[in-house]
N, C-alpha and C positions, 0 to 999 in steps of 0.2 A: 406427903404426910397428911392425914386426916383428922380430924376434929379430937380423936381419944389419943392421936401422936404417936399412932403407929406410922412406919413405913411402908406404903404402898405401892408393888408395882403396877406399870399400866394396864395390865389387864388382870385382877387378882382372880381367886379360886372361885369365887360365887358372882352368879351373874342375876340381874331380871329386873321389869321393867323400872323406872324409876317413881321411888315413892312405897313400893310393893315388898311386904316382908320378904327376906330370903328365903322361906317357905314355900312361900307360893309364887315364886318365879316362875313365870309359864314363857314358850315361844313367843317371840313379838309377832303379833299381827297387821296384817295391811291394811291400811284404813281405805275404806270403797266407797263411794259414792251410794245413796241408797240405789240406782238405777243401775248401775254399775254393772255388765255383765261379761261374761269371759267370751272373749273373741277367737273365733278358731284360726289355726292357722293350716298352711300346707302340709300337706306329709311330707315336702323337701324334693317330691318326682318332680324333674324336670327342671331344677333350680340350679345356676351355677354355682361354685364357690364364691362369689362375691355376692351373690344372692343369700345363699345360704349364713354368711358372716354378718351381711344386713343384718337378717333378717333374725340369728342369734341376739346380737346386739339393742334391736328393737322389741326380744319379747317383755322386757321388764315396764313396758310403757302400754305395754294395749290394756293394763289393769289401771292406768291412771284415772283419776276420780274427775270428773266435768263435770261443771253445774250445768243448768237445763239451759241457761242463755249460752253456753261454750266456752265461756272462760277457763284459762288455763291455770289452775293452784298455785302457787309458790311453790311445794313438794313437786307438784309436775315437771316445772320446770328448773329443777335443779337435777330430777332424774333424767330429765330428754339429755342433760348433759353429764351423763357419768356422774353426779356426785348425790353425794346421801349425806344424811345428818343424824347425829349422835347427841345424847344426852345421859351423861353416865355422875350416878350417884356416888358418891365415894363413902357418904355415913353407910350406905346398905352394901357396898361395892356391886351394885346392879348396874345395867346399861341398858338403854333404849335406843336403839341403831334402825333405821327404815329398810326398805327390800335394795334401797339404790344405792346404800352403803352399802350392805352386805354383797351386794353384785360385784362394786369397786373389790371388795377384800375377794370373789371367788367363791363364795360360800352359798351355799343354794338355802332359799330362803326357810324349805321344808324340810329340811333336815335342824336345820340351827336351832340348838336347846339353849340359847338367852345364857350361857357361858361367856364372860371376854376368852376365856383362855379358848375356846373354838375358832375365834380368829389369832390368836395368836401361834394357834398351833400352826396356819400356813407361813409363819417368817422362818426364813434361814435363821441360825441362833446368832449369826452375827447382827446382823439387820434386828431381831427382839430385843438385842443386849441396849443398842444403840438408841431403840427407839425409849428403852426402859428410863436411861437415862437423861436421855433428852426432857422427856416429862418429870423424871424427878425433880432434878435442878430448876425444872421451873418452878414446879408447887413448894418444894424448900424454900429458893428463893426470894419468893415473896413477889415474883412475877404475875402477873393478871391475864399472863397468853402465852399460848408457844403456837412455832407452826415447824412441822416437820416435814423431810422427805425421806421416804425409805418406800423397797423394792418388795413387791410380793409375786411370787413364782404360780404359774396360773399352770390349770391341766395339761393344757398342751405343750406347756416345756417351755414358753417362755417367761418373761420377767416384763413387769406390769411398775413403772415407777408411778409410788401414789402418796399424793400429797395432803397431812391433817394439817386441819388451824382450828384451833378451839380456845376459847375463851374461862378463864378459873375463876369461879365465883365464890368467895371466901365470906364467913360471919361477921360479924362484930368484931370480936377478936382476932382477928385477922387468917384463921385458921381456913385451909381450903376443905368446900365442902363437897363443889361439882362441878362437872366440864360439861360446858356447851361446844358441841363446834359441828363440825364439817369434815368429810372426807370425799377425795375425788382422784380419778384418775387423769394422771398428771405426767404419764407417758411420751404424748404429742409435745409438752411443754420442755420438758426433759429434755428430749432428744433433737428437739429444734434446739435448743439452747446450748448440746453440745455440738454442734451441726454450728450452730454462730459462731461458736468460740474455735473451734476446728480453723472454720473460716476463717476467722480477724487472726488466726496464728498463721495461714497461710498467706494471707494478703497481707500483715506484719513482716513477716520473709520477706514478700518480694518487695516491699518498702525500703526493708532495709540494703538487700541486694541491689537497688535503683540507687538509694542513698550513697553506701559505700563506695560503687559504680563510677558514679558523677562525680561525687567530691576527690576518686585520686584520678580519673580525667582530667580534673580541673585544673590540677598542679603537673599534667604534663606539658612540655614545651616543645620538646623536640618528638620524633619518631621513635626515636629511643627509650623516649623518656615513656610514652606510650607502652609498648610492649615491654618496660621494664615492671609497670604499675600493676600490668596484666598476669606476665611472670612471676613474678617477683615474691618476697615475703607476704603471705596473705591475700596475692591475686586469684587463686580459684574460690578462696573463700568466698571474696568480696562477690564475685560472680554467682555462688553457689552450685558449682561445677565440681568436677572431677580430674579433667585434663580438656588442654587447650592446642589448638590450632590456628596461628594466624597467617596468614599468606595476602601480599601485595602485589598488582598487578604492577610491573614495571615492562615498558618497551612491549608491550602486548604478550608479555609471557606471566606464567605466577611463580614469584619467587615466598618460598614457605619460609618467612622470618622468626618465626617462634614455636615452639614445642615447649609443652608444663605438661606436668601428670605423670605417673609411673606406664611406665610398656610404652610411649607414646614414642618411643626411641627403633619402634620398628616403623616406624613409616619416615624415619630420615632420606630412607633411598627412594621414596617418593616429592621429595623437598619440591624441587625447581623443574619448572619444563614448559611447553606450552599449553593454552587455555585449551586447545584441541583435543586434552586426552579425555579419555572416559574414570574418572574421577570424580566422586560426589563434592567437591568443594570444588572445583572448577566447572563441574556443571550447574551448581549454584550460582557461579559467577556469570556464566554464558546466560543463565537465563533469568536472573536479577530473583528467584524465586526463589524462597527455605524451603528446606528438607527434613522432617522431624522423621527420623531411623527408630523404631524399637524393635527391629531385626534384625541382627545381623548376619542371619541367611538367606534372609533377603538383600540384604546389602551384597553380599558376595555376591549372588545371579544376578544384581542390576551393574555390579561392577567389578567383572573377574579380573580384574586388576589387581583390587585389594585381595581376592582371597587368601592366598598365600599371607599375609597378615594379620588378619581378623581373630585367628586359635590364639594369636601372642597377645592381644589386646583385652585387656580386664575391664572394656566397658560391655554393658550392656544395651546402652539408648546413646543418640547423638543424636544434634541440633546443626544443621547445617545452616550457616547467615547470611549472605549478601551482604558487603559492606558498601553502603551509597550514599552520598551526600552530595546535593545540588544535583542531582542527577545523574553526576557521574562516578562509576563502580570504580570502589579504592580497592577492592579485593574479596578478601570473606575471610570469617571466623567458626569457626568448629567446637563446638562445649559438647566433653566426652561426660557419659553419669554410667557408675557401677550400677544402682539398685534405680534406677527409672523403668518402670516399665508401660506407662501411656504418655501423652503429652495433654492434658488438660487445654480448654481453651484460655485460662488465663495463663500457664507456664508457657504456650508458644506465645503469648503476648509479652508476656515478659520475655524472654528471649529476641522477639524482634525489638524489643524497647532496649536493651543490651546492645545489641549489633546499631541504633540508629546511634546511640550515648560513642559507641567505639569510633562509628565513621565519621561524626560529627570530630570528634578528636585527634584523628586519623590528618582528617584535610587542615583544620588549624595547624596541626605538628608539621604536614608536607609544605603549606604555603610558608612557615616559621622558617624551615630547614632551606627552604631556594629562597627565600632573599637572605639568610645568613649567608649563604654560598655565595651571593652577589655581592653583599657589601665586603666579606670574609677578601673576596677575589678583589675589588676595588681598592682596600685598603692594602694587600700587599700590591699592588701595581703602583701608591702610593710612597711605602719604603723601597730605599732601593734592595734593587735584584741579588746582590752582592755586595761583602765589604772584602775589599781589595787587602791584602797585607801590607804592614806598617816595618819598615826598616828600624831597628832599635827595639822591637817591644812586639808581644801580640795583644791583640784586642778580639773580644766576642762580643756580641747583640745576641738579645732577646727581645721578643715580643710575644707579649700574650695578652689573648682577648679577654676579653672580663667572661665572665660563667653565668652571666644575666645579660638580660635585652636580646638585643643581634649580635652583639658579640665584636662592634664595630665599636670604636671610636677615635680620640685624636689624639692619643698616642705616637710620640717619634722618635728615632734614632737616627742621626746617619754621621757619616766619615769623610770630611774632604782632605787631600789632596790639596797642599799649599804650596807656593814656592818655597825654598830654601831647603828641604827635608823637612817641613811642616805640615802639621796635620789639624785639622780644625775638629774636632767633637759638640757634635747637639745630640743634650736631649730635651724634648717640649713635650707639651697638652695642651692642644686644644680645647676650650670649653664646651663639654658637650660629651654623649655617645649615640652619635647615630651618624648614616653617613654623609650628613653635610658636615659633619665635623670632622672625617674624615676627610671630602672635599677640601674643606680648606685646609685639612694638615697637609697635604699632597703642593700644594699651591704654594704654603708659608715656606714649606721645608724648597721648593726649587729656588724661590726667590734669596732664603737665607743663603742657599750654597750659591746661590750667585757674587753676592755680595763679598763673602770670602773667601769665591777664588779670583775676585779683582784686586786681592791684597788688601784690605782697610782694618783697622785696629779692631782687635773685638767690639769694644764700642761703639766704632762705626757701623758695626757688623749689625747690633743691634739693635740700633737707631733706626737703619732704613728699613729692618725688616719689621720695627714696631709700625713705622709709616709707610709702609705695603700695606700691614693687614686693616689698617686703617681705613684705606684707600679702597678696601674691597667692601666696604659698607658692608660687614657681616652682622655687627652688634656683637660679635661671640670677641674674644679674648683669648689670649694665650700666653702659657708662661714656659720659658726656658732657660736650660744652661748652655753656654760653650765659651768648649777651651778651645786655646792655640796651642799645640804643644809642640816642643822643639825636643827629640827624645835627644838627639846629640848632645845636648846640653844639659836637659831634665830640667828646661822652664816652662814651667805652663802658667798661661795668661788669661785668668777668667773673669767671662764677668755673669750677672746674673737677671732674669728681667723676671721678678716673682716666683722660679721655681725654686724647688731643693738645693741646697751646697752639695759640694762632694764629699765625698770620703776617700781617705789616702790610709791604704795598709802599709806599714813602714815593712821592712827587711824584716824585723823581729818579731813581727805578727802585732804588734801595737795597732789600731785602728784612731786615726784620727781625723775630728770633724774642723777644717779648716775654715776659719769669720772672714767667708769671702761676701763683699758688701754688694747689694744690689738695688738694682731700680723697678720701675713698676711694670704691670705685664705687657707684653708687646700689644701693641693697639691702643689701650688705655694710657700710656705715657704719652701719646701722639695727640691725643683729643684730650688730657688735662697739659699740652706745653712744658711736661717733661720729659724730654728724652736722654736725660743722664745715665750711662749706665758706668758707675769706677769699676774701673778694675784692680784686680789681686794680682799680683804673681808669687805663685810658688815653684816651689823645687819640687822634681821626683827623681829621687833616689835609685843608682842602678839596682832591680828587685825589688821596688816596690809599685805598687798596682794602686790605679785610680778609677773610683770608680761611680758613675753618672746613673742616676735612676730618677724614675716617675713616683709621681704619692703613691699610687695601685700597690707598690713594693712592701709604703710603710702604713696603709691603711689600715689599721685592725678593726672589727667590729667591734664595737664595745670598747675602743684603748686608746684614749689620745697619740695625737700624732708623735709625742716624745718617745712614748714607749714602743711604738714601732719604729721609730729611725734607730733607738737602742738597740731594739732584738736585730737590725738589721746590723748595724755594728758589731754583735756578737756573732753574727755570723760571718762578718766578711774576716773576722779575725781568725775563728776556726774553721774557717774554709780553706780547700787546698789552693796550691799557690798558681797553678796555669789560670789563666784567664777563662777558658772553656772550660774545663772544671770549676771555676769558681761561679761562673754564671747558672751551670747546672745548678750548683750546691744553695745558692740563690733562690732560684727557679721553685727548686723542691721544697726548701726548708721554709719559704718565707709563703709566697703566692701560692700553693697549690694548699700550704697547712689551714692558710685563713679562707679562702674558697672565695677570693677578691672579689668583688661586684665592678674593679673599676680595670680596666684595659693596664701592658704595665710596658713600661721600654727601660730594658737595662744596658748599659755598658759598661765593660769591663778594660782597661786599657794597662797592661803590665809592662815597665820598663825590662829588658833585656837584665839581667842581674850580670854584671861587672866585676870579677873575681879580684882582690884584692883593692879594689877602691875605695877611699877616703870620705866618698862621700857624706856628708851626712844630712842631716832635714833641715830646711830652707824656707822661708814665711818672708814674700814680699808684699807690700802692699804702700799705696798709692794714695796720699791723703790731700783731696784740694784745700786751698787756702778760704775759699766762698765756701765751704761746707760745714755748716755747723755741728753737724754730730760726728765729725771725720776724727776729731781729738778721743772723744769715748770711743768710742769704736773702735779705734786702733790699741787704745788698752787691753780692752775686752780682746781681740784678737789676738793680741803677746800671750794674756795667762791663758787662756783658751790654748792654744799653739803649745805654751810648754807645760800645761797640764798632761795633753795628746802625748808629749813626747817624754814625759814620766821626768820632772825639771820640775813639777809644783816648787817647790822651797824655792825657788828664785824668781818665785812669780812676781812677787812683792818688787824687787829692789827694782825688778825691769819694767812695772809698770810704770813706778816713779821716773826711772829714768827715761820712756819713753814719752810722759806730758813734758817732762821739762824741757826735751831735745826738739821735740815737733813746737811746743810752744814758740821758744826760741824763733824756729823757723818762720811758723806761720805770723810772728809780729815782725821781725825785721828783716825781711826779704818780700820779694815780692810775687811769690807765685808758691805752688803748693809742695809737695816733702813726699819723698821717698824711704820709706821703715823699713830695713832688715834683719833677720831676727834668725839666725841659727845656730848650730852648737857645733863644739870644735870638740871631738871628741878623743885628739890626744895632744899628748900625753894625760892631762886630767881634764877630766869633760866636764864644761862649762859652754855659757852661750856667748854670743858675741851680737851684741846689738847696732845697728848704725843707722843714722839718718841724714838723708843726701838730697840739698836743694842746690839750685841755681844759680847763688849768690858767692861770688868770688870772698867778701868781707867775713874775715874771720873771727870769731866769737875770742872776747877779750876778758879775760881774768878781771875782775872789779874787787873794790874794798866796800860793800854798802855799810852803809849806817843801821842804828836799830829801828829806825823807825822807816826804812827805805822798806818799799816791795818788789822792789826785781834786783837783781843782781847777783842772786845766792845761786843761778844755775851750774856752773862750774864747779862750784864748794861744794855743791849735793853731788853732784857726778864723780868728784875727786875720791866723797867720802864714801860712796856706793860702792863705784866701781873698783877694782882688781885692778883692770889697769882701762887708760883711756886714753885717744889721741885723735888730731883730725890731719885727713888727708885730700889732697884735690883729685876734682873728678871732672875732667872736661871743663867746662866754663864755671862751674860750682865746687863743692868743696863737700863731703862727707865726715861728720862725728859719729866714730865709734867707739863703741866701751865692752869691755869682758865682764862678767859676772857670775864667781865661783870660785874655785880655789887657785892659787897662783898658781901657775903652771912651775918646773924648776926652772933654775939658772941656768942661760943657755940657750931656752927653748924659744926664744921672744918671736923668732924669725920663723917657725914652726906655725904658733898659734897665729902669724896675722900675712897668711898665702900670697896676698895682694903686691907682696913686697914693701909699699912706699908706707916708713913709719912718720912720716912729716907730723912735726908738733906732738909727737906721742907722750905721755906722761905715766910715770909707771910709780906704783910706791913698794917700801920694801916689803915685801913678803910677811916679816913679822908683824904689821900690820892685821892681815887675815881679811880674811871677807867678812861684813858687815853682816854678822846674823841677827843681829838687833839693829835693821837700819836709823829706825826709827829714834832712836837713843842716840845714835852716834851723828845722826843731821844735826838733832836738838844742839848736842857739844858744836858742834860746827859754828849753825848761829848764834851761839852763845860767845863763842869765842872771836865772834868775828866784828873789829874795833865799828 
């Protein structure tokens, strides 16, 4: 927009010099030197084409103006470099452009009639449209400069990219009046510039083909894991390949372990053979040297092996690699490319920088995969070879290694062989995963089975084997279970030294967690001087299954240890009923879902199921008199017990009666109590509680007073239980109690197997069982003088 607020394009109808009515606009002239004289040149005889191109390019300069000392103008020296200078009026719309402009634009200086539109007429009209606008928006604007690029198409048929910058000199008013500037050819600039950017897009490539590369290297472990990264989702991208080739030297032959790409399924019958064939990937291997193919007719004549091949194969270019690290050849790698057709010297660098990333990978994954094989092989020579069959029941073991490290650690199982038709059950963890932890499970485990095949109590059992591992100055730790189990009878005697409890699937599919009480881990009870370990005994029921595991089972990522012993609960209940079956369903459901990081040992031990038997579920446990938390504990372990065995509503009355009966014990006798705690399940299913010390002296009915605090044990148990009675046991004497609905008339000798009802107390029936015990003690002590 010009001073009167028209719009102007950049080069309007009327042209001349600046300042000079549009009248008498004449050709611009070149300003000469007074001395100034025309130089002759060649006739062109004799001159090559880069002579002649010179020497074209140099005539615009033999007219330059030199003062008499030689100095070079300012105009000289913006001509010696392609550029010329402009001054175009916008009040007159004339322009004043030099010979070294007009050259830039193509335009021969003796023909040009001082028109803009004469140079405009050489743009393409897309290239005028753009440049129109470019200038517009700036002089609207209220800009003070622009600088532009745009292409002008030269005689000979090429394209001339050339670059204005010019300066908008505006009035007072801020209205623009004229452009100063500059124009120059800007080709060399251009074209280097897209020459760099070409560049940094191809060196960007292979940055990132390095990057990608490395980083899913980095997260392989095994050889597997390797060729899976390579393979896999996204491996020839990563590489920027087409189709892939990887072959490992094993035993001096090459075994071809991986094929990626389409059609690359015709060279399967070339897989494996020895290094001796004439094959370009085995002859890369023999001679430690790449082979970059962009023939494949020449590939055929250097190796008529492949020909037969080559017509089914959709590449066009191959990279043959050497794979070598520390010196020595892991094999070699092959990258197939459809549209390659050179190898540039930075794409075979990158390619060898690929095959050094692979084999550097290669030998980490081989030296990972032989010592997992060694520790892998140590720790089974560690479990035993075998678990022998169990008369009464079967039993399965697992072991799995964790899915991280080496895949070793101190994980155990094993099965002994007791006298009587006894079997003794461990499972342990050693602290640690590597193979000294291993070492020492192999160690702790023969010393444990020694221990109980000399016959000694479980507690004995792991007493000396806490003061074994003690003994071996490891500083590591260990924690375990084991049972004694007698299936003939379905007693099993556990104790624990810091590991997991068990779990007991009843007959019905019920799963329960049985409060079998434990002591500290083996090694660590021996160097803090405790080596207590009480034991539990329970019952197992003909058809029902016990069953031993390691944390690895119930470890979840992200999920406290409750909610994994849960999930593991829910499944030992909907798991099928064989032992081997159930270990699989284990296996699957639990450790392969979570993708365990920790090593796992399972046992499965199922009693023989007993067609028509009475059995029912069985809770013993062992409470000393010096134990101060033996009283809770054994609470805790009744409603625990009959919650498992679906009996909650009679949690309440039996835990009361179980403080009153142990109390009892542990103040007036002199040594510790034996709880049992199981359900009679006919005629009407109820529990039968009892507790059995030492002491011949029979507990005596008393009258307390109100301000008395003992004596109401009896009255609470009269008023609790269903029925009550104590019987002798060897040198001691047992109180036991029912609690639940009376059974009928008749039946007395039914509900209590034992036969001997000595001192039994029974009330009548219409009585009922105390559903509000709590109400009916308070009547008790209330009534009682």
């Amino acid at each position: 927009m010009v001073a009167d607020g028209s719009r102007l394009p950049f080069f309007g109808p009327r042209i001349g010099r600046c300042g000079t009515p549009p009248d008498a606009a004449r050709q611009l002239r070149l300003t000469e030197c007074a001395d100034a004289r025309p130089r002759r040149t060649t006739s062109g005889a004799g001159m090559t084409d880069d002579e002649r191109r010179q020497d074209a390019e140099a005539s615009p300069l033999r007219r330059i103006d030199r003062k008499t000392n030689g100095e070079i103008r300012p105009t000289e020296r913006l001509a010696m470099n392609r550029t010329g200078s402009f001054d175009w009026d916008l009040d007159t719309r004339t322009l004043d452009i030099d010979e070294a402009g007009l050259t830039v634009f193509g335009v021969d200086p003796a023909t040009f009639d001082a028109r803009p539109g004469a140079l405009l007429e050489h743009l393409e009209p897309a290239e005028r449209a753009r440049l129109d606008v470019t200038i517009d928006e700036a002089i609207t604007g209220g800009s003070n400069s622009f600088s532009v690029h745009f292409r002008v198409p030269l005689d000979d048929g090429t394209t001339q990219w050339t670059h204005a910058q010019a300066r908008i000199l505006r009035s007072k008013d801020g209205m623009a009046h004229r452009i100063v500037g500059v124009v120059r050819d800007a080709t060399a600039e251009v074209t280097h510039s897209a020459f760099v950017l070409d560049l940094e897009k191809r060196r960007q490539r292979q940055t990132n083909i390095v990057e990608r590369t490395t980083s899913a290297m980095s997260r392989a472990v095994t050889v597997d894991d390797v060729t899976a990264a390579l393979t896999g989702p996204g491996g020839l991208a990563r590489l920027g390949a087409d189709g892939l080739a990887l072959g490992l030297v094993e035993n001096s032959a090459l075994n071809i372990v991986a094929l990626s790409g389409e059609s690359l399924e015709v060279l399967d019958g070339l897989g494996s053979g020895g290094l001796d064939r004439n094959l370009p990937l085995a002859d890369t291997i023999r001679s430690g040297r790449p082979r970059f193919i962009t023939s494949l007719a020449a590939l055929a004549r250097r190796y008529p092996e492949l020909e037969p091949h080559l017509g089914r194969l959709g590449f066009r270019a191959a990279a043959y690699l050497p794979l070598v690290a520390q010196a020595r050849s892991l094999g070699g790698m092959a990258l197939f490319y459809r549209e390659r057709t050179v190898f540039n010297a930075d794409e075979r660098i990158l390619c060898l920088g690929l095959a050094a990333i692979v084999a550097q990978s290669l030998q980490r994954a081989m030296l990972f995969d032989e010592e997992r094989e060694f520790a892998t092989q140590l720790q089974s020579a560690m479990l035993p070879p075998r678990i022998q069959d169990v008369e009464g029941g079967d039993i399965a073991v697992r072991y799995h290694a964790a899915w991280s490290g080496r895949q070793v650690g101190g994980d155990w199982y094993d099965v002994i062989t007791l006298p009587k038709n006894r079997y003794g059950l461990v499972v342990g963890d050693v602290q640690g995963h590597d193979t000294h932890a291993a070492a020492i499970m192999g160690q702790l485990r023969i010393a444990l089975r020694a221990y109980a095949s000399e016959g000694h109590p479980p507690a004995t059992v792991l007493a000396r084997a806490s003061r074994f591992l003690s003994e071996l100055d490891t500083e590591r730790f260990a924690t375990c279970t084991y049972a004694q189990v007698d299936l003939a009878s379905g007693t099993v005697k556990v104790v624990r030294a810091g590991h997991l409890g068990p779990l007991i699937r009843h007959v019905d599919g019920r799963v329960g967690s049985p409060q079998v009480r434990g002591g500290l881990p083996l090694g660590t009870s021996t160097d803090l001087l405790d080596e207590e370990y009480p034991e539990t005994r329970l019952d197992l029921v003909p058809g029902e299954t016990f069953v031993l595991y390691t944390d690895g089972l119930v470890e979840e990522p992200g999920a406290d240890l409750d909610a994994g012993i849960n999930a593991l609960r829910n499944e030992v209940s909907a798991g099928p009923a064989g032992a081997e079956a159930l270990a699989d369903h284990l296996s699957e459901r639990l450790w392969e879902r979570w993708g365990s990081g920790d090593d796992v040992a399972l046992l499965v031990l199922r009693r023989s199921p007993d067609v028509g038997s009475s059995h029912a579920p069985r809770l013993h446990q062992y409470i000393h008199q010096a134990d101060p938390e033996g009283l809770s504990d054994a609470r805790a372990i009744v409603r625990q017990a009959l919650a498992d065995w679906d009996m909650a509503e009679f949690a309440d009355d039996a835990e009361l009666v179980t403080g009153e009966l142990l109390v009892n014990v542990l103040l007036h006798t002199e040594g510790g109590a034996v709880l049992t705690l199981e359900v009679l399940p006919e005629p009407v299913r109820r529990i039968r509680l009892s507790v059995q010390d030492r002491s011949s002296a029979w507990p005596r009915r008393r009258t307390p007073g109100e301000t008395s605090t003992s004596g109401r044990g009896l009255l609470l148990l009269d008023a609790v239980a269903t029925r009550w009675g104590i019987e002798p046991r060897g040198e001691g004497k047992a109180v036991w109690c029912e609690i639940g609905p009376a059974p009928p008339v008749g039946h007395h000798a039914a509900t209590h197997p034992r036969g001997g009802v000595t001192g039994e107390e029974s009330r009548p029936a219409e009585r009922g069982r105390c559903a509000k015990g709590v109400s009916r003690i308070t009547a008790v002590m209330r009534d009682t003088p």
